[in-house]
C-alpha positions as CSV (number, residue, x, y, z in Angstrom):
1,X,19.0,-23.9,0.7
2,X,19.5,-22.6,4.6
3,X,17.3,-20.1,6.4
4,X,19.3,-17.9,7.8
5,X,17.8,-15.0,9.9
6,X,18.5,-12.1,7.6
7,X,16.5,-14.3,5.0
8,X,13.6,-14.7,7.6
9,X,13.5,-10.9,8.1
10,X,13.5,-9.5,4.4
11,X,10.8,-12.3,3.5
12,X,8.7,-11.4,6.6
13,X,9.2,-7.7,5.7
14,X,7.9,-8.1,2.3
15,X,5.1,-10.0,3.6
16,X,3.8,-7.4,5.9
17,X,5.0,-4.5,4.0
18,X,2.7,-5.5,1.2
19,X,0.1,-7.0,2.6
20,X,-0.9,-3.5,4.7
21,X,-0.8,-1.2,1.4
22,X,-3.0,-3.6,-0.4
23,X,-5.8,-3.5,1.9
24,X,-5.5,0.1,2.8
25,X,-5.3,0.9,-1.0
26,X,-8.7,-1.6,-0.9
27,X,-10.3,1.2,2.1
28,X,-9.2,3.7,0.2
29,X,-10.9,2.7,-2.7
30,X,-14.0,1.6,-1.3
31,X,-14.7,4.4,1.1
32,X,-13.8,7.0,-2.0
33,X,-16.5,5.2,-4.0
34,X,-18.9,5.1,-1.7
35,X,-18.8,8.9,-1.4
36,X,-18.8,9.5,-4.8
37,X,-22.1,7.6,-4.6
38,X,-23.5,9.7,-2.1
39,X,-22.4,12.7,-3.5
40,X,-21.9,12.7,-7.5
41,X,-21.7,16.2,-7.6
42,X,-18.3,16.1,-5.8
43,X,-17.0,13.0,-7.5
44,X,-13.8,14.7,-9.4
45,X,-12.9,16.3,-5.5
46,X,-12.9,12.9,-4.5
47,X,-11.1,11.0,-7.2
48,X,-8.4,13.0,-6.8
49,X,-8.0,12.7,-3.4
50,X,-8.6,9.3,-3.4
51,X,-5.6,8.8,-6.4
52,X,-3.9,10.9,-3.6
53,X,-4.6,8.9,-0.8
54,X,-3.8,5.3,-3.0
55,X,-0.2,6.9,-4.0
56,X,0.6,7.3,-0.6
57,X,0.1,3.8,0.4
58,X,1.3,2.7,-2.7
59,X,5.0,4.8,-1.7
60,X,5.2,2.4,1.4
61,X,5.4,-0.9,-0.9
62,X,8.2,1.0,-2.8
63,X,10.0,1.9,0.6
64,X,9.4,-1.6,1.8
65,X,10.8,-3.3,-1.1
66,X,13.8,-0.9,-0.6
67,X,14.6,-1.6,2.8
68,X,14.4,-5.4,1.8
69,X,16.6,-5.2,-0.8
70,X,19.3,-3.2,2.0
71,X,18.6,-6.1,4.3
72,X,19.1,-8.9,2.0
73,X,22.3,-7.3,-0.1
């Protein structure tokens, strides 16, 4: 199997494109429960912007894959 460069780009694309969501869905997750232990009384205000927030970063994996798949086909 060759290695072209198209093949170099959608595997190097997938690689960063997921890599950054995960640990920003990780920050995400971690600062919004740390509040939520600082401040129970707000805890449903934070949830949902922290579901909010996770979505987000969750959409850039989806576009990633996308523009992989439109680089490799």
């Amino acid at each position: 199997m060759e290695l072209d460069s198209t093949t170099m780009y959608v595997a190097a694309t997938i690689i960063i494109g997921t890599a950054l969501p995960v640990i920003m869905i990780g920050k995400i997750g971690k600062s919004g429960l740390d509040n939520i232990g600082r401040n129970p009384e707000a805890a449903n205000e934070i949830r949902t912007s922290m579901f909010i927030g996770i979505a987000f970063a969750e959409a850039i994996a989806i576009y990633v894959l996308v523009i992989a798949l439109v680089l490799k086909f």
